[in-house]
C-alpha positions in Angstrom: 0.0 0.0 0.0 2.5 2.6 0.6 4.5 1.6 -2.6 1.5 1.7 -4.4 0.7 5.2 -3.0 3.7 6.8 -3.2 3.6 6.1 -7.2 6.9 4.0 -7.0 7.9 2.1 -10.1 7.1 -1.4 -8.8 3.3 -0.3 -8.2 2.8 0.5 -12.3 4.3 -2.9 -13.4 2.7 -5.0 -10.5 -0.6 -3.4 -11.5 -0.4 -3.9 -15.5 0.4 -7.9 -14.2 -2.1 -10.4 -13.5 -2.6 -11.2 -10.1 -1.3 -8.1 -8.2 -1.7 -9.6 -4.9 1.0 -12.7 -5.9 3.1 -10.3 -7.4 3.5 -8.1 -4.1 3.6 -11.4 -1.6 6.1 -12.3 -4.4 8.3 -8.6 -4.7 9.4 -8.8 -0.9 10.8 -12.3 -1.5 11.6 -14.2 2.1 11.6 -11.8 4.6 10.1 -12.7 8.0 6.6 -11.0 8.2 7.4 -10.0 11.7 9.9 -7.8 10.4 8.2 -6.8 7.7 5.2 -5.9 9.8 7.7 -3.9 12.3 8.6 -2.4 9.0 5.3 -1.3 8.1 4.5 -0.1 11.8 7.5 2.6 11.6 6.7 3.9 8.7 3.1 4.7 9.4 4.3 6.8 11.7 6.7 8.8 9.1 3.7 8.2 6.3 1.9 10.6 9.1 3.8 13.0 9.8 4.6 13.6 6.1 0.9 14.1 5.0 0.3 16.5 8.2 2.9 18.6 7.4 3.8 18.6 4.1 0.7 17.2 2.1 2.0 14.4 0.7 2.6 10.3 2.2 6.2 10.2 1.0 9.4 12.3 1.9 10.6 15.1 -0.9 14.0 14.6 0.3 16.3 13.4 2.9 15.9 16.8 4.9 12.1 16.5 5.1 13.0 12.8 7.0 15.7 14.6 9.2 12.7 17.2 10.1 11.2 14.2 11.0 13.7 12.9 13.6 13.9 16.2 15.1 10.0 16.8 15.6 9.6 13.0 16.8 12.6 13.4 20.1 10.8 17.1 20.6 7.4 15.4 21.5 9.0 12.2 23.1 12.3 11.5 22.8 12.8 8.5 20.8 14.1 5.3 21.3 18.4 4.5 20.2 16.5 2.5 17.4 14.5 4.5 15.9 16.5 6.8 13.7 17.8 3.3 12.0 14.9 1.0 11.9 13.2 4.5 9.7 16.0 4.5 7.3 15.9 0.0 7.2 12.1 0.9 6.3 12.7 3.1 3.9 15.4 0.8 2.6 13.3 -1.8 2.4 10.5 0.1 0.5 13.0 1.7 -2.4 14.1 -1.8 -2.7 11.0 -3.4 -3.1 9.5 -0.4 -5.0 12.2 -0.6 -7.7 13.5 2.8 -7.0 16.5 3.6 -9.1 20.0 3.2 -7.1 21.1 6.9 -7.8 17.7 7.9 -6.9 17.3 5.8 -3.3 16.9 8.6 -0.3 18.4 5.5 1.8 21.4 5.5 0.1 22.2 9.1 0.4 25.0 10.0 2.4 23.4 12.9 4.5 20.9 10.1 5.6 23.0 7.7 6.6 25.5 9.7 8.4 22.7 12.1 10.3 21.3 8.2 11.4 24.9 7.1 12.7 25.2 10.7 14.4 21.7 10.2 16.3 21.7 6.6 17.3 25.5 7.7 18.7 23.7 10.8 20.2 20.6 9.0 21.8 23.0 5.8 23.2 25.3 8.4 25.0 21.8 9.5 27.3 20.0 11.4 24.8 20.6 14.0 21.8 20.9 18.0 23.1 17.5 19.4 22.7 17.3 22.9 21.1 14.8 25.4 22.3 11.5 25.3 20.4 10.3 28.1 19.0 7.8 30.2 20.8 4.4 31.1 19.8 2.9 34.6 19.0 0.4 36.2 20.7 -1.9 36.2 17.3 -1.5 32.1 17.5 -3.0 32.1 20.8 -5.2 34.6 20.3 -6.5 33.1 16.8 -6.8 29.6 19.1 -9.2 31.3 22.1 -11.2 32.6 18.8 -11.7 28.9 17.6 -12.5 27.6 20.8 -15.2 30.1 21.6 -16.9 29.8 17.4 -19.4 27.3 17.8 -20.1 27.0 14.3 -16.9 25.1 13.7 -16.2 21.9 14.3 -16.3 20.9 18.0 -12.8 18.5 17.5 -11.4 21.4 16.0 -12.0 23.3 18.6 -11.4 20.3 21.7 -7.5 21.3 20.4 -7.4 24.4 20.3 -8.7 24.0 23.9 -5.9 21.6 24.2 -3.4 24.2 22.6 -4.1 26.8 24.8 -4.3 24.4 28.3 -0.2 23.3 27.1 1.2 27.0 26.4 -0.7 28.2 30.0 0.3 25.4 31.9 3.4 24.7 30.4 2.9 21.0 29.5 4.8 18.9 27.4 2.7 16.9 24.1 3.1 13.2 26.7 2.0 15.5 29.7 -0.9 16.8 28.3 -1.8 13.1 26.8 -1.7 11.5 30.3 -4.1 13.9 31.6 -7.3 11.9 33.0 -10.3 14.1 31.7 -12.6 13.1 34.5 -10.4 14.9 36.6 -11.6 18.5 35.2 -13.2 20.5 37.2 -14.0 24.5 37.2 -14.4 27.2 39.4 -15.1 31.2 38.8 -11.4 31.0 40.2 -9.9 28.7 37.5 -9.6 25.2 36.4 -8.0 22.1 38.0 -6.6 18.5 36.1 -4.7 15.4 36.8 -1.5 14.3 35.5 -1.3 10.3 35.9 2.1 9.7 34.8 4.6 12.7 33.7 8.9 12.4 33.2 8.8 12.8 37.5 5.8 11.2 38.3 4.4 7.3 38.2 5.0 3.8 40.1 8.5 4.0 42.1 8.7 7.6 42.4 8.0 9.9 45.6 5.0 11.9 43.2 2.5 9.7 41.8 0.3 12.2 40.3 0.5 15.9 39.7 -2.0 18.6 39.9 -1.9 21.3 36.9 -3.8 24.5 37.5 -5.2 27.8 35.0 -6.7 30.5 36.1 -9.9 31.6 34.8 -9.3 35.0 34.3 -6.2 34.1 31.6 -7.6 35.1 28.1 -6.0 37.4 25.6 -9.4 38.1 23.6 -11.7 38.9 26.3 -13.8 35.6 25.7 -14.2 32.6 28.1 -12.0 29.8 26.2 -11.7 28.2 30.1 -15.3 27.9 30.3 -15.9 27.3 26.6 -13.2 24.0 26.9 -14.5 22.4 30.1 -18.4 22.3 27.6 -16.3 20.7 24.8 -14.9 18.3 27.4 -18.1 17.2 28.7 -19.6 16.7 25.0 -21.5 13.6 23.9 -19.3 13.6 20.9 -16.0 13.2 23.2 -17.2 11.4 25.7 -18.6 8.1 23.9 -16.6 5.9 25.5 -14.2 6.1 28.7 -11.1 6.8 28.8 -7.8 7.5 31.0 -5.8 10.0 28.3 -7.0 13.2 26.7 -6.4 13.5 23.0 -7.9 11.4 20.6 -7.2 11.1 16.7 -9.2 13.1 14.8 -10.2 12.2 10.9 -8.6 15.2 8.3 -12.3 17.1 8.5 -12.6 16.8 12.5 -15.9 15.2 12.0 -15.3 11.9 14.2 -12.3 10.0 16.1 -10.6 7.1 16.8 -11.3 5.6 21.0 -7.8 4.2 20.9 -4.5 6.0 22.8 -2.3 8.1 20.6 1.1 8.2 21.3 2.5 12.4 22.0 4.1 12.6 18.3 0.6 12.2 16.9 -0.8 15.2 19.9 1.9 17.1 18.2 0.7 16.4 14.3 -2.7 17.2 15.6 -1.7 20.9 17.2 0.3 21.4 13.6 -3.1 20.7 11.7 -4.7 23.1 14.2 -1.7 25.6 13.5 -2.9 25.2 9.7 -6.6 25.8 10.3 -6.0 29.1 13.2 -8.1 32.1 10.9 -6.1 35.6 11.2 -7.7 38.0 14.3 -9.2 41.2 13.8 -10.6 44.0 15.8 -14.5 44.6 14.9 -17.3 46.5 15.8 -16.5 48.0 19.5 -13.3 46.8 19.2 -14.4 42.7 19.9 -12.0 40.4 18.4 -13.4 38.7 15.2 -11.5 36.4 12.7 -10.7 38.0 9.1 -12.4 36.1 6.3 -9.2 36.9 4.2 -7.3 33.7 4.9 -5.3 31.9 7.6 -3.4 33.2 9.8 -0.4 30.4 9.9 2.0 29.6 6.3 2.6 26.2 5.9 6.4 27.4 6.1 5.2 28.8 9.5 3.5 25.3 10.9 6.2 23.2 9.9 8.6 25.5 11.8 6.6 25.3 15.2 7.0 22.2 17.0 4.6 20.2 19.5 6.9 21.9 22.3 6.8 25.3 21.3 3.9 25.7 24.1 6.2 25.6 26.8 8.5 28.1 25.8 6.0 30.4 24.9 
């Protein structure tokens, strides 16, 4: 499937064969379907990533996959495997996709030697983070605007909720996906959670859950996005079916979700699709914030320089 998608050479010729189905089964020869299925399993998660920021299910080049790495260990820092079981899967795809050698992103030198220089990194106790970069006040205005337009749709707006909740209470993309959301609760004085399990809390250490707090009077438009949120949260439409973590995956229109956990990297795709949807602020009549109808207010450029930690710093 993700041969066939990405319009790789093997996918025309297996197609114009009979029996495409042999053919494929066939084209990967005698690998081990375990690895082959571990295979498949990485790059889902690169597949993702590409079509939420870029638009398209396979990588332009090797620095759109190096983008990748970087993003990924931002949201969760990734495992001393990781950087070399994405360029085995990629490998392994070319291969089987009949990519030309001189063509083959695995085979380029950049890759390979950007791969070496992480694993080396993350086996030594971790590569050095840099800073994200911090949000504007128009972002976080433009998200208290979605929250609060009702006509939109409500999953849209459950993350900008979410959006706003990381950048006041400085929380991490795992910290805000291990909050319990029967733990909300709000007051005229502000609005109280639950962290289950953060980097300092869980089983074996002194903590084993941690309060996070906002105060109800934070809001750079004037308009109740506190108040607004805790509604969405108590929604039929998010609510359908318990659960212990806060975000859910959302389809591309925000018109219905998936019950099962989501690891942080996919929080942080979600709050870059947000980023791409935020409309541009404007003063109206009285001087009330409104949204322009001109266009949005974050470049694609823009979104894919943000990161899922950029709340925390901002």
């Amino acid at each position: 499937g993700f041969i066939d998608e990405a319009g790789l050479p093997a996918a025309a010729r297996v197609k114009a064969g009979e029996a495409p189905d042999k053919m494929w089964v066939r084209a990967f020869g005698n690998r081990r379907s375990k690895t082959l299925r571990g295979r498949a399993l990485i790059w889902a998660k690169l597949r993702t990533w590409c079509i939420a920021t870029y638009g398209t299910p396979w990588p332009k080049d090797v620095g759109q996959i190096l983008k990748y790495f970087e993003d990924r260990h931002d949201a969760q820092p990734m495992g001393k495997t990781v950087p070399d079981t994405v360029l085995s899967a990629l490998a392994l795809l070319e291969q089987v996709g009949q990519v030309p050698p001189c063509d083959r992103l695995s085979s380029d030198s950049l890759l390979t030697e950007a791969v070496k220089s992480w694993t080396a990194d993350l086996e030594q106790g971790g590569k050095q983070k840099k800073v994200a970069p911090m949000f504007t006040v128009a972002v976080l205005l433009a998200a208290e605007l979605v929250v609060c337009r009702k006509e939109l749709p409500i999953r849209l707006r459950f993350y900008g909720f979410v959006f706003l909740l990381m950048n006041w209470a400085c929380l991490r993309c795992d910290d805000v996906q291990n909050i319990d959301p029967s733990s909300f609760t709000l007051s005229q004085i502000g609005m109280k959670f639950t962290l289950t399990k953060t980097k300092t809390t869980g089983p074996g250490r002194k903590v084993n859950l941690m309060h996070g707090y906002v105060m109800r009077g934070i809001s750079l438009s004037g308009f109740d996005w506190l108040g607004e949120g805790f509604k969405i949260l108590q929604s039929g439409e998010l609510t359908q079916r318990p659960r212990d973590f806060l975000c859910v995956e959302c389809s591309e229109s925000w018109e219905d979700h998936a019950e099962d956990f989501m690891e942080a990297e996919g929080v942080a795709l979600h709050l870059r699709r947000l980023l791409r949807e935020l409309p541009t602020p404007r003063r109206g009549v009285g001087g009330r914030w409104c949204v322009s109808s001109t266009g949005r207010l974050v470049s694609q450029e823009l979104a894919t320089f943000l990161t899922g930690d950029s709340a925390r710093h901002s």
